[in-house]
PQR file of N, CA, C, O and H, with PARSE charges and radii, in Angstrom:
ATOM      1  N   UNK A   1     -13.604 -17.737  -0.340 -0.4000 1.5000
ATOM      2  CA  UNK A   1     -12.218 -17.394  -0.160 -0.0000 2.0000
ATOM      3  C   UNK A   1     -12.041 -15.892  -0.384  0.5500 1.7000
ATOM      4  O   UNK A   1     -12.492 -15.262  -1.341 -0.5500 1.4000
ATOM      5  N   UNK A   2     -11.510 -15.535   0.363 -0.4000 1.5000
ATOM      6  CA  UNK A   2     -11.260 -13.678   0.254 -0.0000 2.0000
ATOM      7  C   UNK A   2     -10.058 -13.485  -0.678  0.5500 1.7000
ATOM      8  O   UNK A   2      -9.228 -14.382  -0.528 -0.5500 1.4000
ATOM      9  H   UNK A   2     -11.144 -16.047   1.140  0.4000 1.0000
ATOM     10  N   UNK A   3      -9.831 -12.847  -1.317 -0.4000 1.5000
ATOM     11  CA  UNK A   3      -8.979 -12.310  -2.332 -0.0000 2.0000
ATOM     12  C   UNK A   3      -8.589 -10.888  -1.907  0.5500 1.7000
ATOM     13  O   UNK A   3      -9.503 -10.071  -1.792 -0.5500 1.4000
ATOM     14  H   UNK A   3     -10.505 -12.119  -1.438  0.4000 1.0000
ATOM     15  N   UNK A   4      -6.997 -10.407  -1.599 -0.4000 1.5000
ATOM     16  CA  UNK A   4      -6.604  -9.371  -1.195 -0.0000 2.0000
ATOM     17  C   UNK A   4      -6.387  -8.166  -2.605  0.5500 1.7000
ATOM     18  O   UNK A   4      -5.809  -8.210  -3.691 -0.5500 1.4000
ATOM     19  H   UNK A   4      -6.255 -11.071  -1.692  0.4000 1.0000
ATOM     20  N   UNK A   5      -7.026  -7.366  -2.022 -0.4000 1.5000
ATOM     21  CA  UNK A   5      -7.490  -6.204  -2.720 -0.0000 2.0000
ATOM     22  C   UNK A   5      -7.222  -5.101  -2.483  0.5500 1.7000
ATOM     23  O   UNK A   5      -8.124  -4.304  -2.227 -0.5500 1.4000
ATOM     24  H   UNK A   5      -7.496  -7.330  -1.140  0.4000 1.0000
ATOM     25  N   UNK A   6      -5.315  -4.550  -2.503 -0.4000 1.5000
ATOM     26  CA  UNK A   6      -4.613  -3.086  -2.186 -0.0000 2.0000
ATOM     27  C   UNK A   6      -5.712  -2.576  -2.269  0.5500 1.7000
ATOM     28  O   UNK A   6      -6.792  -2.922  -2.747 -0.5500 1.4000
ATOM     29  H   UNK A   6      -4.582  -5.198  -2.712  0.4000 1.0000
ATOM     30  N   UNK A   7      -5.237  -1.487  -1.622 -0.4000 1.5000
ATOM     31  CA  UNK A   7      -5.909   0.327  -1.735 -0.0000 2.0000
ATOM     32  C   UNK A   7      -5.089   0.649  -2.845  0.5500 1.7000
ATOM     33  O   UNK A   7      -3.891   0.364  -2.814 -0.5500 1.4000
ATOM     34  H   UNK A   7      -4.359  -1.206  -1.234  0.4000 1.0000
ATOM     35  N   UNK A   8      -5.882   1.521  -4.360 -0.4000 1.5000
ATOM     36  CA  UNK A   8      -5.267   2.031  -5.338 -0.0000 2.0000
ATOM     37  C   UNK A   8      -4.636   3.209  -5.176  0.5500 1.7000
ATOM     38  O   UNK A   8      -5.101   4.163  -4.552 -0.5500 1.4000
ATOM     39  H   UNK A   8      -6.855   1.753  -4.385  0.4000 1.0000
ATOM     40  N   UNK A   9      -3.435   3.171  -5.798 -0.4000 1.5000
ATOM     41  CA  UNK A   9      -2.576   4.537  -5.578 -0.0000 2.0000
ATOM     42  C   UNK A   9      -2.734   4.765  -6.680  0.5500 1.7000
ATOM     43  O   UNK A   9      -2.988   3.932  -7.550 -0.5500 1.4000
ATOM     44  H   UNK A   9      -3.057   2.396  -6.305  0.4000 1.0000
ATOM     45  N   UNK A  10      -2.570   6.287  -6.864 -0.4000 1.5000
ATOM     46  CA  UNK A  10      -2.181   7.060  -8.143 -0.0000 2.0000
ATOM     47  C   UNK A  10      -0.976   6.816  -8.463  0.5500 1.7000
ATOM     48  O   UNK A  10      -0.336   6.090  -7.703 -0.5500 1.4000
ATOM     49  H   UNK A  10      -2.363   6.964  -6.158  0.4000 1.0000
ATOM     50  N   UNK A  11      -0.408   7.283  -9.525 -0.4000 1.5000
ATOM     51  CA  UNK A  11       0.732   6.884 -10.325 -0.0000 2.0000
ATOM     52  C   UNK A  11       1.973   7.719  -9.339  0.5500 1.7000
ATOM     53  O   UNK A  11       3.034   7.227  -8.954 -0.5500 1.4000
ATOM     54  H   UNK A  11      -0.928   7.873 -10.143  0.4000 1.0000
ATOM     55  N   UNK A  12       1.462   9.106  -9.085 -0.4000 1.5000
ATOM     56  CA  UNK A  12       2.505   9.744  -8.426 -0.0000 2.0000
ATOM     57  C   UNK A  12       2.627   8.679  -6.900  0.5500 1.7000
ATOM     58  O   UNK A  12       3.687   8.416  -6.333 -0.5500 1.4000
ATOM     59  H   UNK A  12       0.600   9.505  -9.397  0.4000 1.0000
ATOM     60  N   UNK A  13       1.301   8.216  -6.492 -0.4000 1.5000
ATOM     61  CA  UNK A  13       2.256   7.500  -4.986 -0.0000 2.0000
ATOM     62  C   UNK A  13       2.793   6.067  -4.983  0.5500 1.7000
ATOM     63  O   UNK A  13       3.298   5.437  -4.054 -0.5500 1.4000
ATOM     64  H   UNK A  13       0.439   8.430  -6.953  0.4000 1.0000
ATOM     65  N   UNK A  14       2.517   5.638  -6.493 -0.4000 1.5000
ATOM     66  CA  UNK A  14       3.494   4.339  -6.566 -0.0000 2.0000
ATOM     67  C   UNK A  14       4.911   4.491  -7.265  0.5500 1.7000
ATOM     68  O   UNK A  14       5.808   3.651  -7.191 -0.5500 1.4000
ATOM     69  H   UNK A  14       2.106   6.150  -7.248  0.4000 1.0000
ATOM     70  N   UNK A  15       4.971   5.662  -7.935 -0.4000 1.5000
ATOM     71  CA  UNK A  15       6.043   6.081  -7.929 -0.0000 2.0000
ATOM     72  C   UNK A  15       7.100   6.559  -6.856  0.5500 1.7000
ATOM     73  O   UNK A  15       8.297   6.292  -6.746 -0.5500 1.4000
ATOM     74  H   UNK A  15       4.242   6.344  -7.995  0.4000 1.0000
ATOM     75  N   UNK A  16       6.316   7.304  -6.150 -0.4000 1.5000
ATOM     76  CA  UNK A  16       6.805   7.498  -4.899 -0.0000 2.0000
ATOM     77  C   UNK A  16       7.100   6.529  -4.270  0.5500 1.7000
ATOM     78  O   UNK A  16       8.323   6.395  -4.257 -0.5500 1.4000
ATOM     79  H   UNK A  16       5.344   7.521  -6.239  0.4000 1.0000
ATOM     80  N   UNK A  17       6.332   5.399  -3.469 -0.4000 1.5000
ATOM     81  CA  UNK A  17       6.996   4.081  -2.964 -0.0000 2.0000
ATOM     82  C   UNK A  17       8.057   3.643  -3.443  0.5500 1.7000
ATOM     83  O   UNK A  17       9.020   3.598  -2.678 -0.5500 1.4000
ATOM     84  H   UNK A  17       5.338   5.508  -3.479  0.4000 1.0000
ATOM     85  N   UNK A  18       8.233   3.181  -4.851 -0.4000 1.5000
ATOM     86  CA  UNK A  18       9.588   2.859  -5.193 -0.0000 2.0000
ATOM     87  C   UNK A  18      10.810   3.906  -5.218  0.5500 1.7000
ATOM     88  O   UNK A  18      11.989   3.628  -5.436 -0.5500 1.4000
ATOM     89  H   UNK A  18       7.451   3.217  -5.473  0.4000 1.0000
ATOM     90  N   UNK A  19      10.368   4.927  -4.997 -0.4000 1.5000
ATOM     91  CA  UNK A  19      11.604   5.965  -4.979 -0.0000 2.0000
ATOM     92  C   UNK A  19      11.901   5.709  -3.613  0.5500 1.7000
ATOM     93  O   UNK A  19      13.118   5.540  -3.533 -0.5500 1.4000
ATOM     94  H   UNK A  19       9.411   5.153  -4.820  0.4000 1.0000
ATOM     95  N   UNK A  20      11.297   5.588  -2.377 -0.4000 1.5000
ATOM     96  CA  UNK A  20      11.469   5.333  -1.363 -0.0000 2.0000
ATOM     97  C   UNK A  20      12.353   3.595  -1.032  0.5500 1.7000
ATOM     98  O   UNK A  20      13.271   3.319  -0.259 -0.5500 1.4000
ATOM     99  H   UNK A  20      10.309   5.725  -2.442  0.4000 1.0000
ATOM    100  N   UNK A  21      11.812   2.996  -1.702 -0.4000 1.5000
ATOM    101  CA  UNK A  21      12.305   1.198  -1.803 -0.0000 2.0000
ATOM    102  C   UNK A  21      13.646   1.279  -2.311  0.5500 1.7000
ATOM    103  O   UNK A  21      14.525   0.554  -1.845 -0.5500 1.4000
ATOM    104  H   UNK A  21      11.067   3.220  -2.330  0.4000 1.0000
ATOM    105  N   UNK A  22      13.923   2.282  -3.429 -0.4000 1.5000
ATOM    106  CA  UNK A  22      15.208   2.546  -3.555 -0.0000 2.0000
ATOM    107  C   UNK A  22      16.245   3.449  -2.503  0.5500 1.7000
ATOM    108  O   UNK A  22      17.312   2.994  -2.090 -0.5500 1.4000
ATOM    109  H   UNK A  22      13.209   2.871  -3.808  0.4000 1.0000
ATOM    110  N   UNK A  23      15.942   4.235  -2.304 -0.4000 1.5000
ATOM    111  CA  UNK A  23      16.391   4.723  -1.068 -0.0000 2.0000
ATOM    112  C   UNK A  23      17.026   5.988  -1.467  0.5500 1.7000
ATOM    113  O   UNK A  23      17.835   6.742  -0.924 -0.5500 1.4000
ATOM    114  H   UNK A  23      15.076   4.604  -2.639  0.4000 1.0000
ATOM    115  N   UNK A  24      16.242   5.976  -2.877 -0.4000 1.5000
ATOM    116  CA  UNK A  24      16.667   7.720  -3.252 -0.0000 2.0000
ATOM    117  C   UNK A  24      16.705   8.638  -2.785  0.5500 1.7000
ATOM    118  O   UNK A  24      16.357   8.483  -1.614 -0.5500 1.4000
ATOM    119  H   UNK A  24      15.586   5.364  -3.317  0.4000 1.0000
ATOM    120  N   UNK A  25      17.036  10.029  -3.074 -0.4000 1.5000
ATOM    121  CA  UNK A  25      16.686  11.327  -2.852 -0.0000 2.0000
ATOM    122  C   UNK A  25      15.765  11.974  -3.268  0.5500 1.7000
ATOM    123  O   UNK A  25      15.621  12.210  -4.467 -0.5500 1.4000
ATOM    124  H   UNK A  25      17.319  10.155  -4.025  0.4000 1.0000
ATOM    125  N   UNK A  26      14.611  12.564  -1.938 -0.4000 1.5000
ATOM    126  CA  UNK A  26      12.863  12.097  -2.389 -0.0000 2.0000
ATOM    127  C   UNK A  26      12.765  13.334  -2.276  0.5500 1.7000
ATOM    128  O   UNK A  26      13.380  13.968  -1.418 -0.5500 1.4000
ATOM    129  H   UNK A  26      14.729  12.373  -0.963  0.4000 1.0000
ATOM    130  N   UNK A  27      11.782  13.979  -3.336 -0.4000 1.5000
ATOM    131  CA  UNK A  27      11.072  15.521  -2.362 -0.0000 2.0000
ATOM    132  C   UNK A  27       9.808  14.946  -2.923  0.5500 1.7000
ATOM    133  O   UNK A  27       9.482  15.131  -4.095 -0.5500 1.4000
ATOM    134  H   UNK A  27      11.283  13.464  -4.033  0.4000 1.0000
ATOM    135  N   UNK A  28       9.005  14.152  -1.959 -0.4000 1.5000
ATOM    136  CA  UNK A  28       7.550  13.414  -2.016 -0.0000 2.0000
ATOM    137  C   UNK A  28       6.797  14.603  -1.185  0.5500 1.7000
ATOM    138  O   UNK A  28       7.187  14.942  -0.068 -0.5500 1.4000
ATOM    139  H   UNK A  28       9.270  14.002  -1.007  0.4000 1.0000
ATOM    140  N   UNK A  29       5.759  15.160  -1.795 -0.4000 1.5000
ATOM    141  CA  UNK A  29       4.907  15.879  -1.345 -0.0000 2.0000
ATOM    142  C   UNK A  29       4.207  15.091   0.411  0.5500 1.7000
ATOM    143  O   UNK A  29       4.166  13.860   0.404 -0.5500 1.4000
ATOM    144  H   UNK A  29       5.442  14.885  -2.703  0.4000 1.0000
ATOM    145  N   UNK A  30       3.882  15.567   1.304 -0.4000 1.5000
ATOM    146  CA  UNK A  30       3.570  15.802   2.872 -0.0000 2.0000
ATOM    147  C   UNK A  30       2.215  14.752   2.113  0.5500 1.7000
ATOM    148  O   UNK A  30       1.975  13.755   2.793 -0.5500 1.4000
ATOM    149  H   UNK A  30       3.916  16.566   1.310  0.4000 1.0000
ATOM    150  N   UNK A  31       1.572  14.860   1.145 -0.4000 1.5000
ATOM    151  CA  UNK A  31      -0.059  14.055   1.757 -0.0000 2.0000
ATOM    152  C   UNK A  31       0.201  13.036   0.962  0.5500 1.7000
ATOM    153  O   UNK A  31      -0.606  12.131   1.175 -0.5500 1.4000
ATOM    154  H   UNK A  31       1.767  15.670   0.593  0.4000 1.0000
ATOM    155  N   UNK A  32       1.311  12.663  -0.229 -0.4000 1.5000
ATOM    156  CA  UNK A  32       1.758  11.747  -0.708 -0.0000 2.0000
ATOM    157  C   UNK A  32       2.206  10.568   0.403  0.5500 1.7000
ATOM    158  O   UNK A  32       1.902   9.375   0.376 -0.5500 1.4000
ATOM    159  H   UNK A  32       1.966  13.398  -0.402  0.4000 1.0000
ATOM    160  N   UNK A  33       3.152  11.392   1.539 -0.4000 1.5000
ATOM    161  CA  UNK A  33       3.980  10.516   2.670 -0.0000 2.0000
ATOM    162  C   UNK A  33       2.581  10.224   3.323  0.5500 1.7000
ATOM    163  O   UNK A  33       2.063   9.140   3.051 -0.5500 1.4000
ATOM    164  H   UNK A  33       3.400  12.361   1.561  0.4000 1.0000
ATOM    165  N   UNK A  34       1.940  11.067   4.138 -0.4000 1.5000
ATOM    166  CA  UNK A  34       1.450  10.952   4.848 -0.0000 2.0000
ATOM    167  C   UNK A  34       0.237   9.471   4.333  0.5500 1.7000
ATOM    168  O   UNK A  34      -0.113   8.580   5.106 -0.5500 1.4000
ATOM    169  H   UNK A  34       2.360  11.947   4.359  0.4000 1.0000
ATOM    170  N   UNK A  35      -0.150   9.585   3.004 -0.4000 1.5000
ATOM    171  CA  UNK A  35      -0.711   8.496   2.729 -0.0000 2.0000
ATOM    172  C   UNK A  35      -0.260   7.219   2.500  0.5500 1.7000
ATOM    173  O   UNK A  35      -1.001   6.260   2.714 -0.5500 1.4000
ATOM    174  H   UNK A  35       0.134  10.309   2.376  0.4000 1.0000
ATOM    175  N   UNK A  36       0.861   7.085   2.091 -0.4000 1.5000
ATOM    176  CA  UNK A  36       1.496   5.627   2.366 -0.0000 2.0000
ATOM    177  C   UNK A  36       1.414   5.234   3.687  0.5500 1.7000
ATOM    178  O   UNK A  36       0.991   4.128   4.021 -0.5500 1.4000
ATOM    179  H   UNK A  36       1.462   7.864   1.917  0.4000 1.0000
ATOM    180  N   UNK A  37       1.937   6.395   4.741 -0.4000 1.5000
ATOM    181  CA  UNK A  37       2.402   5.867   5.931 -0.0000 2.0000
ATOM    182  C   UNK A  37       0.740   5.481   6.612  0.5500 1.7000
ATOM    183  O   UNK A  37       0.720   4.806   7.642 -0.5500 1.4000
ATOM    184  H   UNK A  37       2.281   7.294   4.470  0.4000 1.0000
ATOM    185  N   UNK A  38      -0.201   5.800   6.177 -0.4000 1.5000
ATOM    186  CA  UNK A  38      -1.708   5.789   7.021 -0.0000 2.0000
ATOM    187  C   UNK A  38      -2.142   3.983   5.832  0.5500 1.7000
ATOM    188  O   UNK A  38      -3.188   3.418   6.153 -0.5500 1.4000
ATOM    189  H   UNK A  38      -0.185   6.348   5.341  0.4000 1.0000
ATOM    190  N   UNK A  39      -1.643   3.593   5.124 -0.4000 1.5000
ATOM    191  CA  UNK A  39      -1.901   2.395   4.441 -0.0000 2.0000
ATOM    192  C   UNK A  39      -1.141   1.290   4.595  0.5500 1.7000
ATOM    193  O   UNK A  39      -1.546   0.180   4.249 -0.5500 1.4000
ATOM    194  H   UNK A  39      -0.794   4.053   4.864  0.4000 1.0000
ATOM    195  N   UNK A  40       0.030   1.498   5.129 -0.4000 1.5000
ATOM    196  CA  UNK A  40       0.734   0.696   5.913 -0.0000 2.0000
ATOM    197  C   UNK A  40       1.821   0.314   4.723  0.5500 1.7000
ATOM    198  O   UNK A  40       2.308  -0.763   4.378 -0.5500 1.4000
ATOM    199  H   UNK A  40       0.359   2.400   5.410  0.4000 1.0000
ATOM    200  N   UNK A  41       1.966   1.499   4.310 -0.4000 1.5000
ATOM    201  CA  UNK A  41       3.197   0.385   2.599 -0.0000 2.0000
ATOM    202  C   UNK A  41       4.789   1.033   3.404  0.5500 1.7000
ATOM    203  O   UNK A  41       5.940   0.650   3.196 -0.5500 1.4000
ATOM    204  H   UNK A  41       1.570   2.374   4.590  0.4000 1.0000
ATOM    205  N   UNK A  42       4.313   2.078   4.313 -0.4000 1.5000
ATOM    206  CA  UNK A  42       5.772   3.143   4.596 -0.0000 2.0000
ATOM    207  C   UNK A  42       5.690   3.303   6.290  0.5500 1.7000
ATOM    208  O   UNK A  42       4.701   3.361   7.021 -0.5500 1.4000
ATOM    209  H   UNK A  42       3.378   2.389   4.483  0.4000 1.0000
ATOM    210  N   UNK A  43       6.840   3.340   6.539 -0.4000 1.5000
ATOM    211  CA  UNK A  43       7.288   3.680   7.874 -0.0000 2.0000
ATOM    212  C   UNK A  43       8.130   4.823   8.471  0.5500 1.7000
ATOM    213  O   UNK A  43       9.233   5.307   8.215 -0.5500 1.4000
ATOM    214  H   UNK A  43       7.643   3.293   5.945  0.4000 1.0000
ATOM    215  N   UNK A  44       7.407   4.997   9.141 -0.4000 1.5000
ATOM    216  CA  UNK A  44       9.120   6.384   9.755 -0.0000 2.0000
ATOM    217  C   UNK A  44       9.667   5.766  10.596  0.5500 1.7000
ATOM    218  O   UNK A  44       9.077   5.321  11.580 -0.5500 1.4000
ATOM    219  H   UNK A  44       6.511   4.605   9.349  0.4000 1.0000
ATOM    220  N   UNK A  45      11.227   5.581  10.309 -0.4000 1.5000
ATOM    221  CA  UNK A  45      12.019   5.494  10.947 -0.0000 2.0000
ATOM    222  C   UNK A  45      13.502   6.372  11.115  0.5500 1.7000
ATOM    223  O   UNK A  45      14.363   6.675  10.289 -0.5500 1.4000
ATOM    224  H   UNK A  45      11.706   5.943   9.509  0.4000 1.0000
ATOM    225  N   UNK A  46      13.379   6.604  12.466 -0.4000 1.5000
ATOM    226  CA  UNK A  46      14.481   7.399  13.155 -0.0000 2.0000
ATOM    227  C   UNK A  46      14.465   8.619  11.605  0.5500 1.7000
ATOM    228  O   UNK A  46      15.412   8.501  10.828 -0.5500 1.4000
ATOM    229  H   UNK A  46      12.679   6.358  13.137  0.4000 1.0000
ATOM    230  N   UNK A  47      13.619   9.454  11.361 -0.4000 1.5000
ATOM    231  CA  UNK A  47      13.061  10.258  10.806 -0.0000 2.0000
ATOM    232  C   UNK A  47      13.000  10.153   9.266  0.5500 1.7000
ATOM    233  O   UNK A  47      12.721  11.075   8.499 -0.5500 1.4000
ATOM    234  H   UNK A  47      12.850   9.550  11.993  0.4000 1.0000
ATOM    235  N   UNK A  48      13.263   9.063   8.987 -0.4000 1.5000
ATOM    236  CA  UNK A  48      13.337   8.847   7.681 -0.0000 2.0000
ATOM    237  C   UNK A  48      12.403   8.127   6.916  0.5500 1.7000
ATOM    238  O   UNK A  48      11.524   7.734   7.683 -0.5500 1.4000
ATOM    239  H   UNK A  48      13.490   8.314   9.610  0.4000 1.0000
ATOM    240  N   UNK A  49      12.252   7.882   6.118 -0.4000 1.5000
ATOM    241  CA  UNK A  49      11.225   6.867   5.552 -0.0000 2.0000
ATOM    242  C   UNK A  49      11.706   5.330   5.184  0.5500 1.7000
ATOM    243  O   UNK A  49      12.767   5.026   4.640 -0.5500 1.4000
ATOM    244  H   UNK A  49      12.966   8.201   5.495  0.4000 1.0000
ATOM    245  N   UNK A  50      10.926   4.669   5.508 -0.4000 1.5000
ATOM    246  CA  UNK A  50      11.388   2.971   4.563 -0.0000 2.0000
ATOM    247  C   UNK A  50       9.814   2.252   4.570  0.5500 1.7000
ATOM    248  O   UNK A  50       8.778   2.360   5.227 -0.5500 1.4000
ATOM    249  H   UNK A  50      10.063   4.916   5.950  0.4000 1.0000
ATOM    250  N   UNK A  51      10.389   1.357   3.267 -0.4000 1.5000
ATOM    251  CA  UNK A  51       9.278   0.895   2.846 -0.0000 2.0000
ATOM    252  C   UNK A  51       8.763  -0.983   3.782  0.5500 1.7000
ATOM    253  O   UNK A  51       9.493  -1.858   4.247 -0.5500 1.4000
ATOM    254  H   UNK A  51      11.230   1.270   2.734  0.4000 1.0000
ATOM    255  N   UNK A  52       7.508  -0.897   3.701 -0.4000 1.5000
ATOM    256  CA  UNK A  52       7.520  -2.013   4.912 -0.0000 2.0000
ATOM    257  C   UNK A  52       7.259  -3.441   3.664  0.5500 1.7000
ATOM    258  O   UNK A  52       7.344  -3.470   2.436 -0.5500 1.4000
ATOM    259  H   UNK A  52       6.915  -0.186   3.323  0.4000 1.0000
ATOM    260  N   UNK A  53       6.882  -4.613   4.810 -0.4000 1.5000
ATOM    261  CA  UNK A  53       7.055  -5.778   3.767 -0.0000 2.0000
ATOM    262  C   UNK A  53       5.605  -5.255   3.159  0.5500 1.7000
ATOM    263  O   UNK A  53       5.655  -5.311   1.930 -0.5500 1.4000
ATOM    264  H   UNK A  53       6.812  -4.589   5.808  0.4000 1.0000
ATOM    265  N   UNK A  54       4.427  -4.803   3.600 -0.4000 1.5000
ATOM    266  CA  UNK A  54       2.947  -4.518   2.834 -0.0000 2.0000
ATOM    267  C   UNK A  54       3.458  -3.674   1.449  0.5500 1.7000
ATOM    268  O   UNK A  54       3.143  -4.171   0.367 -0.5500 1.4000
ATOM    269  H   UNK A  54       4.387  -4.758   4.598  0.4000 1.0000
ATOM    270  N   UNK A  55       4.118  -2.604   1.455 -0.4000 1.5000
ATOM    271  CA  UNK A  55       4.691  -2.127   0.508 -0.0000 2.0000
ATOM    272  C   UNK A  55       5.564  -2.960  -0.275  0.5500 1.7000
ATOM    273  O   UNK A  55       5.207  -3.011  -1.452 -0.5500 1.4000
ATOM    274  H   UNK A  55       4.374  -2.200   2.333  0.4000 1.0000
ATOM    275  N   UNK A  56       6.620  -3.647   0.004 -0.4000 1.5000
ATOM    276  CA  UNK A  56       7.672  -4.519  -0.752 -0.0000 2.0000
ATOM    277  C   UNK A  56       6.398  -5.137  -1.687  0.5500 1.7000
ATOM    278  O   UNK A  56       6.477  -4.768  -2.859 -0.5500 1.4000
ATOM    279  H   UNK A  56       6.910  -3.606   0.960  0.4000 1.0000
ATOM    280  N   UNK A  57       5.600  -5.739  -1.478 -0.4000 1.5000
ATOM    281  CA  UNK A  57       4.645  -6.647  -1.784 -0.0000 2.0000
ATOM    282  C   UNK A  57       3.716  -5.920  -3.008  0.5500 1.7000
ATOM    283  O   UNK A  57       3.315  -6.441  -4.048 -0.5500 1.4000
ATOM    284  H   UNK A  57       5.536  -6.039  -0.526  0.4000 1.0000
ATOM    285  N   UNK A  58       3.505  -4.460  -2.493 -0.4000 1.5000
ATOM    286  CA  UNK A  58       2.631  -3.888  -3.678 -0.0000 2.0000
ATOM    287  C   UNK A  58       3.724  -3.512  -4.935  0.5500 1.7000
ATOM    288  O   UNK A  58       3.294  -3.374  -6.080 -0.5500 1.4000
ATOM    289  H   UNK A  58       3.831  -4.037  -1.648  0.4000 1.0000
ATOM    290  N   UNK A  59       5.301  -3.344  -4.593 -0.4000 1.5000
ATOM    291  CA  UNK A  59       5.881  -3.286  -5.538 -0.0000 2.0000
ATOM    292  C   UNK A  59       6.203  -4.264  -6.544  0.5500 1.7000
ATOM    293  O   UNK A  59       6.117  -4.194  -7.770 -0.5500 1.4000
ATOM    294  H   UNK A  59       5.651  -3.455  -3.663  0.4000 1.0000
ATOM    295  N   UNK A  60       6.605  -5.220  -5.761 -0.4000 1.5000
ATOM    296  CA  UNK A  60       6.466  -6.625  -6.301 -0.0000 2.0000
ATOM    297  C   UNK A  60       4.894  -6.997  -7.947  0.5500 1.7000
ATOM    298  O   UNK A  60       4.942  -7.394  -9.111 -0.5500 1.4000
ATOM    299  H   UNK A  60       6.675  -5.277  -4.765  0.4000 1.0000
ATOM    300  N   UNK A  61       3.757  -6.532  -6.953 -0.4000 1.5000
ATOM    301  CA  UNK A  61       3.083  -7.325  -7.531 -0.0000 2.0000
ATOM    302  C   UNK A  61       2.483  -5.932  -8.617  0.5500 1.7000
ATOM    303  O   UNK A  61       1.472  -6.090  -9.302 -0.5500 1.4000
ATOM    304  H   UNK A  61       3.718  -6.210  -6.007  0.4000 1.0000
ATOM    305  N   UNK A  62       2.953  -5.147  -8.624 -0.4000 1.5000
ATOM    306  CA  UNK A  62       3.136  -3.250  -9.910 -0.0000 2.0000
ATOM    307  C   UNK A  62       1.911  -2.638  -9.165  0.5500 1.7000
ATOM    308  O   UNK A  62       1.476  -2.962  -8.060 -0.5500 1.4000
ATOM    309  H   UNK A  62       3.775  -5.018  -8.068  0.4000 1.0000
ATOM    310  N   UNK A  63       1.460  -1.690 -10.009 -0.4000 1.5000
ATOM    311  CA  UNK A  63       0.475  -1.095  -9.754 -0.0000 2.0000
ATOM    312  C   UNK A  63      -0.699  -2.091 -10.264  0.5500 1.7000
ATOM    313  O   UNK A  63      -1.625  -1.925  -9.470 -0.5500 1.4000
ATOM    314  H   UNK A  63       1.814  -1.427 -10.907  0.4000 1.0000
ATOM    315  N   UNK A  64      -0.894  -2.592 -10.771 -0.4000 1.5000
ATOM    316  CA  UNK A  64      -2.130  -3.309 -10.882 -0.0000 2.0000
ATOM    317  C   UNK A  64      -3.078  -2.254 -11.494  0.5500 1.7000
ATOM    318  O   UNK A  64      -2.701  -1.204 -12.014 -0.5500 1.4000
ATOM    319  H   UNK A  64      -0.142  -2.727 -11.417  0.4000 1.0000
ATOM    320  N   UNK A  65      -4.178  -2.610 -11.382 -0.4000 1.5000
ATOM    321  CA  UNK A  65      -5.427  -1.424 -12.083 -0.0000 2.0000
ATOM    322  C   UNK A  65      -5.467  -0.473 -11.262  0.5500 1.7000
ATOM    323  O   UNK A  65      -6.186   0.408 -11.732 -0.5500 1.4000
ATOM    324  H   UNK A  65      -4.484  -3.463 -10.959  0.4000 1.0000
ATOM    325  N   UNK A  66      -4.784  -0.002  -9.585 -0.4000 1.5000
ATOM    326  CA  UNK A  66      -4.563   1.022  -9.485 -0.0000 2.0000
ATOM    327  C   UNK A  66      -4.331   2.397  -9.872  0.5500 1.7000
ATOM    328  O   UNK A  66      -4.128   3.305  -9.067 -0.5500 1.4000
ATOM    329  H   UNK A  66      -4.200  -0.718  -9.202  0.4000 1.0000
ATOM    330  N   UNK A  67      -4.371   2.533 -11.244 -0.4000 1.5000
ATOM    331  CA  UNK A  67      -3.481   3.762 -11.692 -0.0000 2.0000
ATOM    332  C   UNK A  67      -4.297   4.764 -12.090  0.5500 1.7000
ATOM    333  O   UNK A  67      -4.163   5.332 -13.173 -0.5500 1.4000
ATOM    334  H   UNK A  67      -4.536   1.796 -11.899  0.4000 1.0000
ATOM    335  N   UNK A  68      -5.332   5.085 -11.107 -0.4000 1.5000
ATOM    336  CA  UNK A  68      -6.329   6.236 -10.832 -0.0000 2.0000
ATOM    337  C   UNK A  68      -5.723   7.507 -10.914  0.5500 1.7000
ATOM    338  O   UNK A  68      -4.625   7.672 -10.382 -0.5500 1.4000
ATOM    339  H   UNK A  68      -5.441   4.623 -10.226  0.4000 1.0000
ATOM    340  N   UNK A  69      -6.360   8.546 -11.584 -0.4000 1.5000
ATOM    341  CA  UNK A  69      -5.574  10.022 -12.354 -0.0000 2.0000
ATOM    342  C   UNK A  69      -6.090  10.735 -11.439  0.5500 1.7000
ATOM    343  O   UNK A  69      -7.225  10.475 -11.039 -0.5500 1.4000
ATOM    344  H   UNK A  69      -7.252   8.412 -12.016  0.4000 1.0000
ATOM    345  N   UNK A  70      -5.168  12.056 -10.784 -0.4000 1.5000
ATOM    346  CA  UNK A  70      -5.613  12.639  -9.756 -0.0000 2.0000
ATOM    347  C   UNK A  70      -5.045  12.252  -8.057  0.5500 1.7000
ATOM    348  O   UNK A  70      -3.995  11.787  -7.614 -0.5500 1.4000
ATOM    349  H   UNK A  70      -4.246  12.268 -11.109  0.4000 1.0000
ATOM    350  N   UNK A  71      -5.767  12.512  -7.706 -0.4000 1.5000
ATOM    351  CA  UNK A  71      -5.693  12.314  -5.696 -0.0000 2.0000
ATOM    352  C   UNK A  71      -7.214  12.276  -5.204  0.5500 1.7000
ATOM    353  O   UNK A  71      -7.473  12.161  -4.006 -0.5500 1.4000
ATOM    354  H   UNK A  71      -6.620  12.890  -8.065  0.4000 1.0000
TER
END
């Protein structure tokens, strides 16, 4: 049986996701965005950002042992 196994984010880009899930006012660094959106947790839409259900899901379930120091 396969067991699903996120890609680990650092603390700054799971922070970032939920700042985005909230629908705050973001100044998320360009390789922060650019890496959600290449992992499938974030979307651009009509130039904005939102978070997709793959993301809803990593928020849901926290960072997990993700919380790798650095980039």
């Amino acid at each position: 049986m396969r067991q699903f196994l996120p890609d680990p984010l650092t603390r700054e880009e799971f922070a970032a996701l939920k700042q985005i899930d909230d629908a705050m006012e973001f100044e998320i660094p360009a390789e922060i965005q650019e890496r959600l959106i290449l992992i499938g947790y974030v979307k651009e839409v009509l130039g904005g950002l939102i978070v997709t259900y793959e993301g809803m899901l990593r928020i849901v379930m926290g960072n997990l042992s993700g919380t790798s120091e650095g980039g």
